[in-house]
C-alpha positions as CSV (number, residue, x, y, z in Angstrom):
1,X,51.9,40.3,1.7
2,X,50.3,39.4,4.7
3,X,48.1,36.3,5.6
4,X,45.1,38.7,5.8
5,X,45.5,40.0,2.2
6,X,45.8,36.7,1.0
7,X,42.6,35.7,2.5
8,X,40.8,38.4,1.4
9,X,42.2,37.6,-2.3
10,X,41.1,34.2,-2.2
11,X,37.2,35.4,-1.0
12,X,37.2,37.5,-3.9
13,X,38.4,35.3,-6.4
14,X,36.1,33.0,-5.0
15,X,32.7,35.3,-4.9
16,X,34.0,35.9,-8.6
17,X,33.9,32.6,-9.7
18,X,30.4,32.0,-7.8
19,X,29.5,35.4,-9.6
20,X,30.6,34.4,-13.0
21,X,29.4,30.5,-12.6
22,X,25.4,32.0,-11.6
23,X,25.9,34.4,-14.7
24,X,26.2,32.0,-17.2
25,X,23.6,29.2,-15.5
26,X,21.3,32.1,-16.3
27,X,22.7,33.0,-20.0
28,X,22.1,29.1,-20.8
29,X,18.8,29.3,-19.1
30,X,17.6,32.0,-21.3
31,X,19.0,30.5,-24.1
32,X,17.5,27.2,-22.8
33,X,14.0,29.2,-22.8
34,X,14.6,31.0,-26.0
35,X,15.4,27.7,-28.0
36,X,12.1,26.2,-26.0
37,X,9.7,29.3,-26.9
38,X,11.2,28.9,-30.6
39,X,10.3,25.3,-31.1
40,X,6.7,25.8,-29.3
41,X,5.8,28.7,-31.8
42,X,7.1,25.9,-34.7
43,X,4.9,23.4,-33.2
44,X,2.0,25.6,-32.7
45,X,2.3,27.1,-36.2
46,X,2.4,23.5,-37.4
47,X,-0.9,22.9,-35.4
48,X,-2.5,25.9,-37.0
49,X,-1.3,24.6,-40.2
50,X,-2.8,21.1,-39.6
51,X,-6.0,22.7,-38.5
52,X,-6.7,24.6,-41.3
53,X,-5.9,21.7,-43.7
54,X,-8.6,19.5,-42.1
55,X,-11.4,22.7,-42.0
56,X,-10.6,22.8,-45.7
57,X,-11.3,18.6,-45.8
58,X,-14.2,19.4,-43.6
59,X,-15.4,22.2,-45.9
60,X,-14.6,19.7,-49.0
61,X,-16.9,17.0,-47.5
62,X,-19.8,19.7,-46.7
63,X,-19.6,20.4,-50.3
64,X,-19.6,17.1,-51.4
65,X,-22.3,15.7,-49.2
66,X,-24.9,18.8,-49.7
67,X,-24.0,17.8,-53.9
68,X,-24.7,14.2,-53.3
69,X,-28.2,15.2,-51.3
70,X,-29.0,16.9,-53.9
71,X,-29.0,14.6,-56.3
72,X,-30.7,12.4,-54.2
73,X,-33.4,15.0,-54.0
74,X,-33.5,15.3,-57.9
75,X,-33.8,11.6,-58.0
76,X,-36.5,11.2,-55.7
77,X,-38.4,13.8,-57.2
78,X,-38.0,12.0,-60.9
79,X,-39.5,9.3,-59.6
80,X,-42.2,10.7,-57.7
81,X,-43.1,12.1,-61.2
82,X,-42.6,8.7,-62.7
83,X,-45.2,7.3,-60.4
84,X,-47.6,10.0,-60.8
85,X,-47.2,9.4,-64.7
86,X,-47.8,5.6,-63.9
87,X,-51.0,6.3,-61.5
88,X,-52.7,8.5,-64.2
89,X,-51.3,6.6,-67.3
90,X,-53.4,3.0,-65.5
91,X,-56.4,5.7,-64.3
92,X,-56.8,6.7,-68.2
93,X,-56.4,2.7,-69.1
């Protein structure tokens, strides 16, 4: 074989081993995006979850609050009728 051949062998083997060496940077950079879109839709699933646990808290407080107002209310009404009992009782007196 001559010293041409052999050159030309060597370029090939060579633009084959750049070929093959940029073919898998970019089959671990897919799978390097893959694993990195996978853990994002955990964490944003795990977000969602999150939120909707503290919109049911939120909702739990609401309830609870408008309850406790309400009894307030109640309350306050009891004892305006307390003191409108009093008023009229030391009227009649």
């Amino acid at each position: 074989m001559n010293r041409q051949g052999e050159v030309m062998r060597i370029q090939v083997k060579t633009i084959n081993n750049v070929l093959i060496a940029l073919l898998m940077v970019s089959v671990f950079g897919l799978v390097a995006l893959y694993l990195n879109n996978t853990q994002q839709n955990e964490q944003i699933e795990k977000l969602q979850n999150q939120l909707i646990e503290k919109e049911h808290q939120i909702l739990i407080s609401n309830e609870a609050l408008s309850y406790t107002r309400y009894q307030h209310q109640l309350l306050a009404e009891d004892y305006s009728r307390f003191r409108n009992e009093q008023s009229v009782t030391s009227v009649l007196r």
